[in-house]
Each structure stands twice: as structure tokens, then as C-alpha cells.
Backbone and ligand atoms as CSV (ligand in chain L), in Angstrom:
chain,resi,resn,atom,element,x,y,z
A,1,UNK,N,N,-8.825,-4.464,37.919
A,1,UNK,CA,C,-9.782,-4.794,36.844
A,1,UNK,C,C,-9.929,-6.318,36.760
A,2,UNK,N,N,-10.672,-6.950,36.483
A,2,UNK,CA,C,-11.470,-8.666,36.507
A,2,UNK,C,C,-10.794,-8.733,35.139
A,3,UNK,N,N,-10.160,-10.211,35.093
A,3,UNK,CA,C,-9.450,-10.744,33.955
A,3,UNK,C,C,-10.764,-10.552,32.920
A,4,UNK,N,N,-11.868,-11.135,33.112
A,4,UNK,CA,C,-12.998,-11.162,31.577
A,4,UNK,C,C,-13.570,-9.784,31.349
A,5,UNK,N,N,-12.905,-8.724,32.228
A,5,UNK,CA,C,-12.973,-7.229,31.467
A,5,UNK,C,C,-11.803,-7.054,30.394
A,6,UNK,N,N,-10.321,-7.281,31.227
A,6,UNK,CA,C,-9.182,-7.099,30.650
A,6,UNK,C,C,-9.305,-8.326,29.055
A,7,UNK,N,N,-9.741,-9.255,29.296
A,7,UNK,CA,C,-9.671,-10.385,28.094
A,7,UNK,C,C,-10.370,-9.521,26.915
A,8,UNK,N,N,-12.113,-9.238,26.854
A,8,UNK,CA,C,-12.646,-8.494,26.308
A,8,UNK,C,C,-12.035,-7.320,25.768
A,9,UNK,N,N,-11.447,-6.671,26.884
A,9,UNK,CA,C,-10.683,-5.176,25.837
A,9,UNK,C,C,-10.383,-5.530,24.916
A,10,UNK,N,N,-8.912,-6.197,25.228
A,10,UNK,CA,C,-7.598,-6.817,24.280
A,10,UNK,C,C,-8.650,-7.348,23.233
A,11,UNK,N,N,-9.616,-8.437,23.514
A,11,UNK,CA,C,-10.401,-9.365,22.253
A,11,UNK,C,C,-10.201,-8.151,21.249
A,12,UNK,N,N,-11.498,-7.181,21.817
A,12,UNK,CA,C,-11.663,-6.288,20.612
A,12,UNK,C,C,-10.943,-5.213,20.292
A,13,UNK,N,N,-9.699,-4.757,21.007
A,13,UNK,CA,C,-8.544,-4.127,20.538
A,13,UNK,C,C,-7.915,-4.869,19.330
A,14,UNK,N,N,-7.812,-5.808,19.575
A,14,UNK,CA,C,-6.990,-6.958,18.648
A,14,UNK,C,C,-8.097,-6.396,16.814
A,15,UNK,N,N,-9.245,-7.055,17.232
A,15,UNK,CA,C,-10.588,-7.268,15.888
A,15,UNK,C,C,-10.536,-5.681,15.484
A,16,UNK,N,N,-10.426,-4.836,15.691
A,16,UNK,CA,C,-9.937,-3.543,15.521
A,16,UNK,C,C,-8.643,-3.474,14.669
A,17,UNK,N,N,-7.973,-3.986,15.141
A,17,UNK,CA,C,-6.292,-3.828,14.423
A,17,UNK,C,C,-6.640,-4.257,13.160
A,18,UNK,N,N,-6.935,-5.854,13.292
A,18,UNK,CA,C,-7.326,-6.402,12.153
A,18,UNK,C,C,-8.446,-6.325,11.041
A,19,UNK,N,N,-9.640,-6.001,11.469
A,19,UNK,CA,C,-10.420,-5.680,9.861
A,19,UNK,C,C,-10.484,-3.836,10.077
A,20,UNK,N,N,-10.146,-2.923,10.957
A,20,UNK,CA,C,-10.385,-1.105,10.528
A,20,UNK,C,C,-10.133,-0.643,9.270
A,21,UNK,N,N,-10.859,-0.368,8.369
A,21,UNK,CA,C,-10.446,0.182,7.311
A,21,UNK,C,C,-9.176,1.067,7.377
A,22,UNK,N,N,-8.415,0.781,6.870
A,22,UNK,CA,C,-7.152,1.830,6.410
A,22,UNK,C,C,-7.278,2.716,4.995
A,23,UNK,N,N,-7.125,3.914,5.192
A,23,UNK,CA,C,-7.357,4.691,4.025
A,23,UNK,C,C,-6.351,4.202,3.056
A,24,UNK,N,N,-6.344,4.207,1.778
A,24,UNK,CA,C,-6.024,4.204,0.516
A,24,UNK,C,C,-4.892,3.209,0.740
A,25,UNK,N,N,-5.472,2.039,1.396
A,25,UNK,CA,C,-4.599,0.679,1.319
A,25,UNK,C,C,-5.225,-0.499,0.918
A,26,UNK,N,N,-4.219,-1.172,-0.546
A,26,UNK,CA,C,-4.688,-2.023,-0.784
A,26,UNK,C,C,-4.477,-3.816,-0.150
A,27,UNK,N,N,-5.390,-4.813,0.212
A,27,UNK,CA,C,-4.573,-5.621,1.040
A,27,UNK,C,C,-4.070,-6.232,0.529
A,28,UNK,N,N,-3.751,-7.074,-0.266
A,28,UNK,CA,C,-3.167,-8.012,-0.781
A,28,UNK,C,C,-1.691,-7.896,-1.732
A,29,UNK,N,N,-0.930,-8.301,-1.568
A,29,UNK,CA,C,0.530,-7.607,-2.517
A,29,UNK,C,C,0.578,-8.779,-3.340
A,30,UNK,N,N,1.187,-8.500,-4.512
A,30,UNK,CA,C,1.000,-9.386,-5.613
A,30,UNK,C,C,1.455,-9.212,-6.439
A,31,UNK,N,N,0.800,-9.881,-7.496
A,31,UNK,CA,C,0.842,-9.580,-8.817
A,31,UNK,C,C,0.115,-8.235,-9.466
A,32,UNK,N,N,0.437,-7.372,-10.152
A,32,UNK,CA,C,-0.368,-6.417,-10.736
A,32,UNK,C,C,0.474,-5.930,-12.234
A,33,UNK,N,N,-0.712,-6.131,-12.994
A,33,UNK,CA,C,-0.758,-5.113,-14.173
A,33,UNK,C,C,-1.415,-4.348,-14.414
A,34,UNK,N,N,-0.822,-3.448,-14.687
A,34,UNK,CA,C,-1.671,-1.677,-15.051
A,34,UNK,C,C,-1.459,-1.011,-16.039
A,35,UNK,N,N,-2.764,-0.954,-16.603
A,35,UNK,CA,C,-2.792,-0.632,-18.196
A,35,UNK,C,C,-3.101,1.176,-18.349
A,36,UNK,N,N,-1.767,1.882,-18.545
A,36,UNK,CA,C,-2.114,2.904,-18.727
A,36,UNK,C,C,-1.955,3.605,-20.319
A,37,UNK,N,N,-3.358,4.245,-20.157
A,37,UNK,CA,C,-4.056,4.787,-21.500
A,37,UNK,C,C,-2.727,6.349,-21.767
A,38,UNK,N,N,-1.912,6.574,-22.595
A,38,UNK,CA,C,-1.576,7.966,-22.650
A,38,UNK,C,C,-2.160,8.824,-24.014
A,39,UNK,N,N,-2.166,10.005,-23.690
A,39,UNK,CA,C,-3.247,11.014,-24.867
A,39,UNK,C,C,-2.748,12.115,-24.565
A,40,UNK,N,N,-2.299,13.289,-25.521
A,40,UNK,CA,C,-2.028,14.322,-25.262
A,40,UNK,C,C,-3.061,15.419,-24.136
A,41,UNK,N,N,-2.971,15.687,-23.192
A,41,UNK,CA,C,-1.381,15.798,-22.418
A,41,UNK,C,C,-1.575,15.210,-20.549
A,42,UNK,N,N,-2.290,13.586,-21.105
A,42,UNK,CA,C,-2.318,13.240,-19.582
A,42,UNK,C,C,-2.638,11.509,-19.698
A,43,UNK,N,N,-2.342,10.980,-18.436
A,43,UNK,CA,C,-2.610,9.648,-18.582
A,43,UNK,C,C,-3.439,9.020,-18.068
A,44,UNK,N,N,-4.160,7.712,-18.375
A,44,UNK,CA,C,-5.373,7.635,-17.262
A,44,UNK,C,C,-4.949,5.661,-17.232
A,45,UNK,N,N,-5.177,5.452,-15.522
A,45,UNK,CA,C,-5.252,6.884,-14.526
A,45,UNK,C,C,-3.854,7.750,-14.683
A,46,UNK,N,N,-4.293,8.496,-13.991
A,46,UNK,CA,C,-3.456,9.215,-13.419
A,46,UNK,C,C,-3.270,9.227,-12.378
A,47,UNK,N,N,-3.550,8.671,-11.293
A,47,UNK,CA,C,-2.663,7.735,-9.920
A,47,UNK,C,C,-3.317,6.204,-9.804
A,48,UNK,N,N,-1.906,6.234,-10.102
A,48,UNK,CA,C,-1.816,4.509,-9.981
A,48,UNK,C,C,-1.335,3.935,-8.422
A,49,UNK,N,N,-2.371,3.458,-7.888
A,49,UNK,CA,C,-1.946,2.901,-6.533
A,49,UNK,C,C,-1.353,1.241,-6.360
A,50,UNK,N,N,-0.551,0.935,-5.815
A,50,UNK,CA,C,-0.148,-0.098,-5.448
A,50,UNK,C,C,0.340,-0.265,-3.965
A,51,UNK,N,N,1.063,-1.911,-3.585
A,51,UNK,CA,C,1.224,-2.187,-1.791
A,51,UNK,C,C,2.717,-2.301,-2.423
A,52,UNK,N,N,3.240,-1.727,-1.568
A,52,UNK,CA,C,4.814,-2.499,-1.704
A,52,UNK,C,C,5.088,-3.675,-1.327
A,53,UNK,N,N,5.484,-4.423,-2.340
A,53,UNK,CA,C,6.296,-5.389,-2.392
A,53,UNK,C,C,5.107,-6.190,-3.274
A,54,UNK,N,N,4.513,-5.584,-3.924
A,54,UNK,CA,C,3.584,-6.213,-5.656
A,54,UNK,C,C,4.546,-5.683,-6.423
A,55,UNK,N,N,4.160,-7.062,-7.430
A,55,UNK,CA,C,5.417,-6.992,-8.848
A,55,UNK,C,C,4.650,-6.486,-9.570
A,56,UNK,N,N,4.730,-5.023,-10.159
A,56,UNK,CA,C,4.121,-4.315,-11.033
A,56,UNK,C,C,4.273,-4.595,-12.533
A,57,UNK,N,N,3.906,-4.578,-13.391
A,57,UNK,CA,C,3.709,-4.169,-14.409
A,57,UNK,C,C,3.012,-3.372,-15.389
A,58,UNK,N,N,3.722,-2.305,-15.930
A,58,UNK,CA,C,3.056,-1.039,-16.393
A,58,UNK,C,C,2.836,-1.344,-17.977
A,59,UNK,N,N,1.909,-1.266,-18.520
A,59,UNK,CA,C,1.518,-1.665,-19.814
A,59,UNK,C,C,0.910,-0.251,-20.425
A,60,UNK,N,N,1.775,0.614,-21.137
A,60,UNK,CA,C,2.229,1.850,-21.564
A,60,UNK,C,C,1.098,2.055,-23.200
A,61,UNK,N,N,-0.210,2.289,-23.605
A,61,UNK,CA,C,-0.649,2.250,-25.068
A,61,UNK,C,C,-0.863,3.982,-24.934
A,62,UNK,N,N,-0.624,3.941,-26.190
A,62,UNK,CA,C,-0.647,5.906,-26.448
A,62,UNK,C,C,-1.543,5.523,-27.801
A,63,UNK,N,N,-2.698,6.716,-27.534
A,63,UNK,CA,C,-3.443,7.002,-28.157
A,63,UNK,C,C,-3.949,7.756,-29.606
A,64,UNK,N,N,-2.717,8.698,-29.608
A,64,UNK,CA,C,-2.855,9.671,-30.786
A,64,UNK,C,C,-1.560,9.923,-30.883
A,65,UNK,N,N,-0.416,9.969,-30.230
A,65,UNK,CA,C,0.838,10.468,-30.930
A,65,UNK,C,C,1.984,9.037,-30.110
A,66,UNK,N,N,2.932,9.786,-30.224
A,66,UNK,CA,C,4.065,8.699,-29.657
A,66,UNK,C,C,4.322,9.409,-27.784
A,67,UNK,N,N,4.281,8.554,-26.976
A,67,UNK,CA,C,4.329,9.040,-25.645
A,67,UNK,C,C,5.374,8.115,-24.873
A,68,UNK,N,N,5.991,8.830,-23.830
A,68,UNK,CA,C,7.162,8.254,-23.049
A,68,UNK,C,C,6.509,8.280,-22.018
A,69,UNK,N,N,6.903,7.387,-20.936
A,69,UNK,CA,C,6.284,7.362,-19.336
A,69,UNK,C,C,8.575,7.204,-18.260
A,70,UNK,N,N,8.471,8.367,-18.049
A,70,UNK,CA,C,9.694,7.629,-17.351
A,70,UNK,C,C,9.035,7.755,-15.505
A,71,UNK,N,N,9.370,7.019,-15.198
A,71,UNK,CA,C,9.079,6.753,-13.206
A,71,UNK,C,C,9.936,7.370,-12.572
A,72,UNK,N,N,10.452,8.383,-11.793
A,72,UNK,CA,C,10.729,8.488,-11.166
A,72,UNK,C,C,11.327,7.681,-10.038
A,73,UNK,N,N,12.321,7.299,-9.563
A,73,UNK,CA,C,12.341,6.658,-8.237
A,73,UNK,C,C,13.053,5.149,-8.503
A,74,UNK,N,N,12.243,5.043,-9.482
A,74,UNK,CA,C,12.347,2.969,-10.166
A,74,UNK,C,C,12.942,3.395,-11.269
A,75,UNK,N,N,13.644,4.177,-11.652
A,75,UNK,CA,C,13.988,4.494,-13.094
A,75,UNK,C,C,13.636,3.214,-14.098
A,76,UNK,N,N,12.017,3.520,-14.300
A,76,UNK,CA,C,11.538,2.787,-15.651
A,76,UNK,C,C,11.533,3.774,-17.026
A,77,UNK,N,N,11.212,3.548,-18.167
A,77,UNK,CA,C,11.270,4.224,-18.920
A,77,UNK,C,C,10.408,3.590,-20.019
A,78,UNK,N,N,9.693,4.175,-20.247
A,78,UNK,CA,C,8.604,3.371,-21.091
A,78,UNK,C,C,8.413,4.513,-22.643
A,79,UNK,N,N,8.120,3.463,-23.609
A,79,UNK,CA,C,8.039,4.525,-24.798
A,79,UNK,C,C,7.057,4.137,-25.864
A,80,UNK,N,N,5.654,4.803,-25.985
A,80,UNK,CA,C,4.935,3.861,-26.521
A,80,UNK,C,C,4.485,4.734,-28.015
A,81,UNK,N,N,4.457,3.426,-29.030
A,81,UNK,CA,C,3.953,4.347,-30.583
A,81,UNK,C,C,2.318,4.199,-30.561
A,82,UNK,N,N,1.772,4.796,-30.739
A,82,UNK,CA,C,-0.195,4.312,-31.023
A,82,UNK,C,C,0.313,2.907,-32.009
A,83,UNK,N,N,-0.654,2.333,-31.263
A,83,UNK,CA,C,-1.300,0.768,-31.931
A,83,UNK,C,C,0.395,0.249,-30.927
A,84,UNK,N,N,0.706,0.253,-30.612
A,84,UNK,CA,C,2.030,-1.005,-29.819
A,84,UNK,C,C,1.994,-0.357,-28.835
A,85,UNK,N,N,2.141,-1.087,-27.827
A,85,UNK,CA,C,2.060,-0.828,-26.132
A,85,UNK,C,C,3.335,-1.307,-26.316
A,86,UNK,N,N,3.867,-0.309,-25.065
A,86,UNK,CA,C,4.849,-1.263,-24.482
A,86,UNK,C,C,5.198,-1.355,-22.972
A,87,UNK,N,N,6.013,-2.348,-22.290
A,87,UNK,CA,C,5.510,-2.594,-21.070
A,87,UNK,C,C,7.190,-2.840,-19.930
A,88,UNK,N,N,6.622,-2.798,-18.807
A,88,UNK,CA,C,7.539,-2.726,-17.760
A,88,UNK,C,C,7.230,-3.636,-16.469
A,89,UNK,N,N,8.293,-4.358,-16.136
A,89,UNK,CA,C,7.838,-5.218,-14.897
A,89,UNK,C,C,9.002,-4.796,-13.764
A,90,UNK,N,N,8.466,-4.109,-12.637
A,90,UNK,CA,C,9.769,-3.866,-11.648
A,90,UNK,C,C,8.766,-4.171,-10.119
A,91,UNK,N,N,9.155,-4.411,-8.813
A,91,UNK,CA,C,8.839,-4.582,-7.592
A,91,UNK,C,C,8.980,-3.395,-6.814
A,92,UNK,N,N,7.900,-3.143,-6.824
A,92,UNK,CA,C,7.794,-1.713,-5.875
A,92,UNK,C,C,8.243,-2.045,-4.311
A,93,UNK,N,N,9.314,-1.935,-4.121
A,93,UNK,CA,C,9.701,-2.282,-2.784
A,93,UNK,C,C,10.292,-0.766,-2.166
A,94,UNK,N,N,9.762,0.292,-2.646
A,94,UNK,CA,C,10.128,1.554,-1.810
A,94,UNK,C,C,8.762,2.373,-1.598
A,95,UNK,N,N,8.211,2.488,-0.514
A,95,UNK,CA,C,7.117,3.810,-0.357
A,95,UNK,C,C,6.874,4.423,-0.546
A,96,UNK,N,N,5.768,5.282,-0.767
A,96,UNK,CA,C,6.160,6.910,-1.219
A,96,UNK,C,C,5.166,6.938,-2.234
A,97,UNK,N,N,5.275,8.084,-2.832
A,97,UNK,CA,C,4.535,8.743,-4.384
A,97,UNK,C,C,5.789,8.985,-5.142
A,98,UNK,N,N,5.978,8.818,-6.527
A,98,UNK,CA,C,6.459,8.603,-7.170
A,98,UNK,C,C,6.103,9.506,-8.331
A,99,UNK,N,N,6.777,10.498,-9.069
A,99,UNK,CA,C,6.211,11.120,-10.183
A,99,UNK,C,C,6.443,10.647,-11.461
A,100,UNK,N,N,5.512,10.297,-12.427
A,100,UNK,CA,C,5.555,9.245,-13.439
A,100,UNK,C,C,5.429,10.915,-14.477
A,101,UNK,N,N,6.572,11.250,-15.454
A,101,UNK,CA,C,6.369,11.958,-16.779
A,101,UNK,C,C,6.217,11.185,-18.195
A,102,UNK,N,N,5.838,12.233,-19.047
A,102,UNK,CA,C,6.293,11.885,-20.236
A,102,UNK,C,C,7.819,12.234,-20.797
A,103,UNK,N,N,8.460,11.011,-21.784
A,103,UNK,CA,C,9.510,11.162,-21.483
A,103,UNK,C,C,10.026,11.314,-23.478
A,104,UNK,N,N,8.401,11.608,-24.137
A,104,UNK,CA,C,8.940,12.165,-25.196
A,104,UNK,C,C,7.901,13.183,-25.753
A,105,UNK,N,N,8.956,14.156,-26.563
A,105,UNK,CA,C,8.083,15.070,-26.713
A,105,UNK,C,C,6.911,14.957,-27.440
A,106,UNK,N,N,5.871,15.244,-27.286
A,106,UNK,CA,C,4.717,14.893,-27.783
A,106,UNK,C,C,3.474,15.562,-28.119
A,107,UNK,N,N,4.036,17.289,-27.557
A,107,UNK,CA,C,3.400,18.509,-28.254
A,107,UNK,C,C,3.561,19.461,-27.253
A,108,UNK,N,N,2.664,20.904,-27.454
A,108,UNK,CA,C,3.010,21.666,-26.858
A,108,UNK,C,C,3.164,21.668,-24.898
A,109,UNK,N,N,1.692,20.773,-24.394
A,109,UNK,CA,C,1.945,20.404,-23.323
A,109,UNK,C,C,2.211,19.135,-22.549
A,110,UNK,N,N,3.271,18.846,-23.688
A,110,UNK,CA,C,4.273,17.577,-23.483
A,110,UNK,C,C,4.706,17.806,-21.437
A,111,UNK,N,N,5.437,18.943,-21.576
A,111,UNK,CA,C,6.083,19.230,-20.491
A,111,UNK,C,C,5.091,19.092,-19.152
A,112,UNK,N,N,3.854,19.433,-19.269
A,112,UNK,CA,C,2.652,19.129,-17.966
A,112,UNK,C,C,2.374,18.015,-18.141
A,113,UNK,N,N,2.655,16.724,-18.706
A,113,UNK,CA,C,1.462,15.384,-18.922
A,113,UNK,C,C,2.731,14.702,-17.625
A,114,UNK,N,N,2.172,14.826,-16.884
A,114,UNK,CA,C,2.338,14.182,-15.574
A,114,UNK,C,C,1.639,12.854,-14.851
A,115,UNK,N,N,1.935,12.348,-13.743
A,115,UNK,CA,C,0.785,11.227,-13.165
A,115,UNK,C,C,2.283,11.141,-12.111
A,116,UNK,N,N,1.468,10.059,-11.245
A,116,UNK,CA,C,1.378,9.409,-10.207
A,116,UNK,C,C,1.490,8.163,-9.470
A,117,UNK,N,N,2.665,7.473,-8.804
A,117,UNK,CA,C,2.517,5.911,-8.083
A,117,UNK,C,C,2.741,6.514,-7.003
A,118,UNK,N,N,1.408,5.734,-6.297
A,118,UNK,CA,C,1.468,5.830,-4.700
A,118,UNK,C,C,1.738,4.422,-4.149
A,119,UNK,N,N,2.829,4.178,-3.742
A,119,UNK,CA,C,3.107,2.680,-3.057
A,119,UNK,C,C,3.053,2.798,-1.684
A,120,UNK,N,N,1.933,2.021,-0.909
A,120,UNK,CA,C,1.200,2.123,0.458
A,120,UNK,C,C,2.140,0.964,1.126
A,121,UNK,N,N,2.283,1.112,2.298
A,121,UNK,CA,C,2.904,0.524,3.099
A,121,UNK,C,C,2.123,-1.158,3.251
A,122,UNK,N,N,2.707,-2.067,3.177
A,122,UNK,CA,C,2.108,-3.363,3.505
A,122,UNK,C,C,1.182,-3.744,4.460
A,123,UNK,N,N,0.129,-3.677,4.692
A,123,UNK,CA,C,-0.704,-3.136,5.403
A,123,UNK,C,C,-1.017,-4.399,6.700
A,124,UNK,N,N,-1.038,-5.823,5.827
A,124,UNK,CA,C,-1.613,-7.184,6.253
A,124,UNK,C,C,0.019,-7.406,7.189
A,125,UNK,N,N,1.119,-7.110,7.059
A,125,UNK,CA,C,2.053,-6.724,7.902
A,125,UNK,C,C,1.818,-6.185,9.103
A,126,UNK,N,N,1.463,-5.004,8.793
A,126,UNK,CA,C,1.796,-3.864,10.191
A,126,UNK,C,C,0.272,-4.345,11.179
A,127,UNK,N,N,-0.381,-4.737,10.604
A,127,UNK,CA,C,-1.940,-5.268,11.289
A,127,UNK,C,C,-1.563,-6.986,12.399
A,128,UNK,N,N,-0.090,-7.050,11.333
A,128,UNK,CA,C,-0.049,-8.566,12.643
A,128,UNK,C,C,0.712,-8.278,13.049
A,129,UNK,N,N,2.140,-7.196,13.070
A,129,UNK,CA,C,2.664,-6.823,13.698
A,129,UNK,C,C,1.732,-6.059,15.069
A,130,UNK,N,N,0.824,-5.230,14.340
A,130,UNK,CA,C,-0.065,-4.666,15.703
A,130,UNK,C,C,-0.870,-5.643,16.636
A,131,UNK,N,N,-1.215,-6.856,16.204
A,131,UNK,CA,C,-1.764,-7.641,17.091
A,131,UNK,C,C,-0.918,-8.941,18.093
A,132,UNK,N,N,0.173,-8.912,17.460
A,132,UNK,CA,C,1.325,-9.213,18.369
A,132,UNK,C,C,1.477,-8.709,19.722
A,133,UNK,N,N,1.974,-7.147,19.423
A,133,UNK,CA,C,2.102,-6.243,20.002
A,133,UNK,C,C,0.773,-6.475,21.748
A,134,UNK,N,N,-0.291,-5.978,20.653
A,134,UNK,CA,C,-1.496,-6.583,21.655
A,134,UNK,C,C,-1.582,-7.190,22.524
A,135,UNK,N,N,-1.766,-8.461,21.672
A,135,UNK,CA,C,-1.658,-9.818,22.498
A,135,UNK,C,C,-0.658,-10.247,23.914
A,136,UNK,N,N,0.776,-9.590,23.766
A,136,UNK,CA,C,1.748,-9.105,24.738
A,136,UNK,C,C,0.988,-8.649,26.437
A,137,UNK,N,N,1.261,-7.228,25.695
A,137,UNK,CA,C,0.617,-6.490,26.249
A,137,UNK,C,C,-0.699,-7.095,27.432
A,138,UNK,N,N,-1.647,-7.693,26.466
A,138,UNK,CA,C,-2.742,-8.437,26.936
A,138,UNK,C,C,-2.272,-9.839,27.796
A,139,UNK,N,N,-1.177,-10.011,27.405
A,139,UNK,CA,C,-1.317,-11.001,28.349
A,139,UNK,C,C,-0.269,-11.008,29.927
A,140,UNK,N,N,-0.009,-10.215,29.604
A,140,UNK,CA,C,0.886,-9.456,30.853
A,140,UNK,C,C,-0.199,-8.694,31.256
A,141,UNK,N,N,-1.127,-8.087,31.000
A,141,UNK,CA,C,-2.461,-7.253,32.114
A,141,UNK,C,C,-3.161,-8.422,32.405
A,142,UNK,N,N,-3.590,-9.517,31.398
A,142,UNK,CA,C,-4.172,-10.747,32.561
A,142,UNK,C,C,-3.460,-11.451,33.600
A,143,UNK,N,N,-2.500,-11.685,33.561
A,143,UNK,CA,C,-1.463,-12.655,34.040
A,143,UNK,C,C,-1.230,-11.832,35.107
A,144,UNK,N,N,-1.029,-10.391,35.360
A,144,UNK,CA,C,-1.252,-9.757,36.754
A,144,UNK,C,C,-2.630,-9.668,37.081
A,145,UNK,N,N,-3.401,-9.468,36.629
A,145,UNK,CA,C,-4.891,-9.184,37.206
A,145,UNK,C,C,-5.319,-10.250,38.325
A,146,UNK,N,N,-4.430,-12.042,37.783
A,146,UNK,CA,C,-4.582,-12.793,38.097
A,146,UNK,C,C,-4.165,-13.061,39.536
A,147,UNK,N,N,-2.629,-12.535,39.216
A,147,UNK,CA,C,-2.287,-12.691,40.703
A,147,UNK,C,C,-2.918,-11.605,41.750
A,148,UNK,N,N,-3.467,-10.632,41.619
A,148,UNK,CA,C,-3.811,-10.007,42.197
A,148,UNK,C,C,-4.970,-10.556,42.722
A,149,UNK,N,N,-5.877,-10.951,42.289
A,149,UNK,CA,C,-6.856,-11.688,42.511
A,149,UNK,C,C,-6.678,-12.757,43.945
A,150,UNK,N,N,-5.673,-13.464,43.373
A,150,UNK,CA,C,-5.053,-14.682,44.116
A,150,UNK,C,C,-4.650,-13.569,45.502
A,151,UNK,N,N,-4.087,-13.063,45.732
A,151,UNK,CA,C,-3.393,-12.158,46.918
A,151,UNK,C,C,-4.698,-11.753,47.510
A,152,UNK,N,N,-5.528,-11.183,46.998
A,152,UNK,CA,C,-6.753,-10.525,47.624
A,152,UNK,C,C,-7.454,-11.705,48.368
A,153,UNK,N,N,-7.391,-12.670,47.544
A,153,UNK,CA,C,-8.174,-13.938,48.222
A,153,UNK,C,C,-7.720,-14.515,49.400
A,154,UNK,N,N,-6.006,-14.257,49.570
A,154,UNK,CA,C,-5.484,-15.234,50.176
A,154,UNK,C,C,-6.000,-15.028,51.669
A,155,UNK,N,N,-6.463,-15.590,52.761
A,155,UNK,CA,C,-6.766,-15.415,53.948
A,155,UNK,C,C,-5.587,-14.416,54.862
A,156,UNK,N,N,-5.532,-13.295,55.307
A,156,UNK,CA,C,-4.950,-12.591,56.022
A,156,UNK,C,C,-4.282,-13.099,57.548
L,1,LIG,CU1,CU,3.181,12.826,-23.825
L,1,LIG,CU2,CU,5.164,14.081,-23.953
């Protein structure tokens, strides 16, 4: 194969890695606060997405009665009266979905008011890890293409 075929692949193998949409990934890790609304018998949202390794903060207001949020996983525990929020700051540094309950009773279908953290893998990571990778790769298929070239040329 001619090095400015092999260069071209890799180019746009690489521009591929780097802008392809990834499903339900957010890019940037950070800072985040998330203001969740609770109401008998659910919370909104009700999936809360984040990147691992954003410093979360969950900002807990209940609407009509007194509501608990405990996390699963991060053992947070949140407990909010209507009219006072109250709030939680922890670093999502584990993957996964996470089941967020209520963690006080708060009527008959206290026991179903459920939700959701989905913490997505670091995405702007694994995208330069993948173009590393690439680039390798790519330059070990030019760097032979080359000599091959050179050998073919050489006078017999
Ligand atoms: Cu809301 Cu229990």
C-alpha cells in the first residue's frame, strides 16, 4: 500500500476516534449541580447523568411532604422538608447506574419513588487513549510501507 493511502486511513481513523458521537456521554467532567425536584412518589429527573470523575452536587427540594434521597453506591443520604433543600457534594469516581431511593417515609408509595445515576465512563480519556493507540499503529504501517518502497526501488 503507498504511504499517502496508509497516512489518509490513519488521518481519518484518528478524526473518527475523536469527534464520533458516543451515546449518552457527556464530555466534559467537572463541576455539576443537580437540582432534584421530589413529589410524592417520584423525582425529576429521574435519571441523572453524569462523567466520572465530576464533583457532583445533589440539591434535594421536596415539594409537598418531607422526602429522603439515599444513593446507593456513594452512600449519600439526603433529607429534604418542603421550602428547605438540602444538599450533597461527593465525586463520582465509580461507573455504573446507581439506584437513588427515598429514604423517608412519605406515603403510601413511598416504597416505589425510585430514580437513577448513570456515571459514563470519561470519554475525552478513552478518545486520546484511542488515538495514541492509532497513531502507533500508523506509524509502524508507514515506516514499513516506506522501506518497502526503498527495496522495490533498489536496482537488482
Ligand atoms: Cu418520598 Cu418516601
Amino acid at each position: 500500500m503507498p504511504r499517502f493511502v496508509i497516512a489518509i486511513v490513519f488521518a481519518l481513523l484518528g478524526l473518527l476516534v475523536l469527534v464520533a458521537p458516543w451515546p449518552g456521554i457527556i464530555l466534559s467532567a467537572g463541576e455539576r449541580e443537580i437540582r432534584i425536584l421530589a413529589k410524592q412518589y417520584a423525582y425529576t429527573p429521574g435519571v441523572i447523568r453524569v462523567t466520572r470523575g465530576d464533583r457532583v452536587t445533589l440539591v434535594l427540594e421536596a415539594e409537598d411532604v418531607t422526602h429522603g434521597l439515599y444513593l446507593d453506591g456513594y452512600d449519600v443520604d439526603l433529607v429534604a422538608v418542603p421550602g428547605r433543600a438540602s444538599r450533597a457534594t461527593f465525586v463520582a469516581d465509580r461507573p455504573g447506574k446507581f439506584r437513588l431511593r427515598c429514604s423517608k417515609v412519605c406515603g403510601t408509595l413511598h416504597p416505589f419513588m425510585l430514580g437513577e445515576l448513570v456515571v459514563t465512563p470519561n470519554s475525552p480519556f478513552w478518545r486520546v487513549i484511542g488515538v495514541t493507540i492509532l497513531a502507533a499503529i500508523g506509524t509502524v504501517a508507514f515506516l514499513r510501507a516506506g522501506r518497502r518502497e526503498v527495496t522495490e526501488e533498489a536496482p537488482a
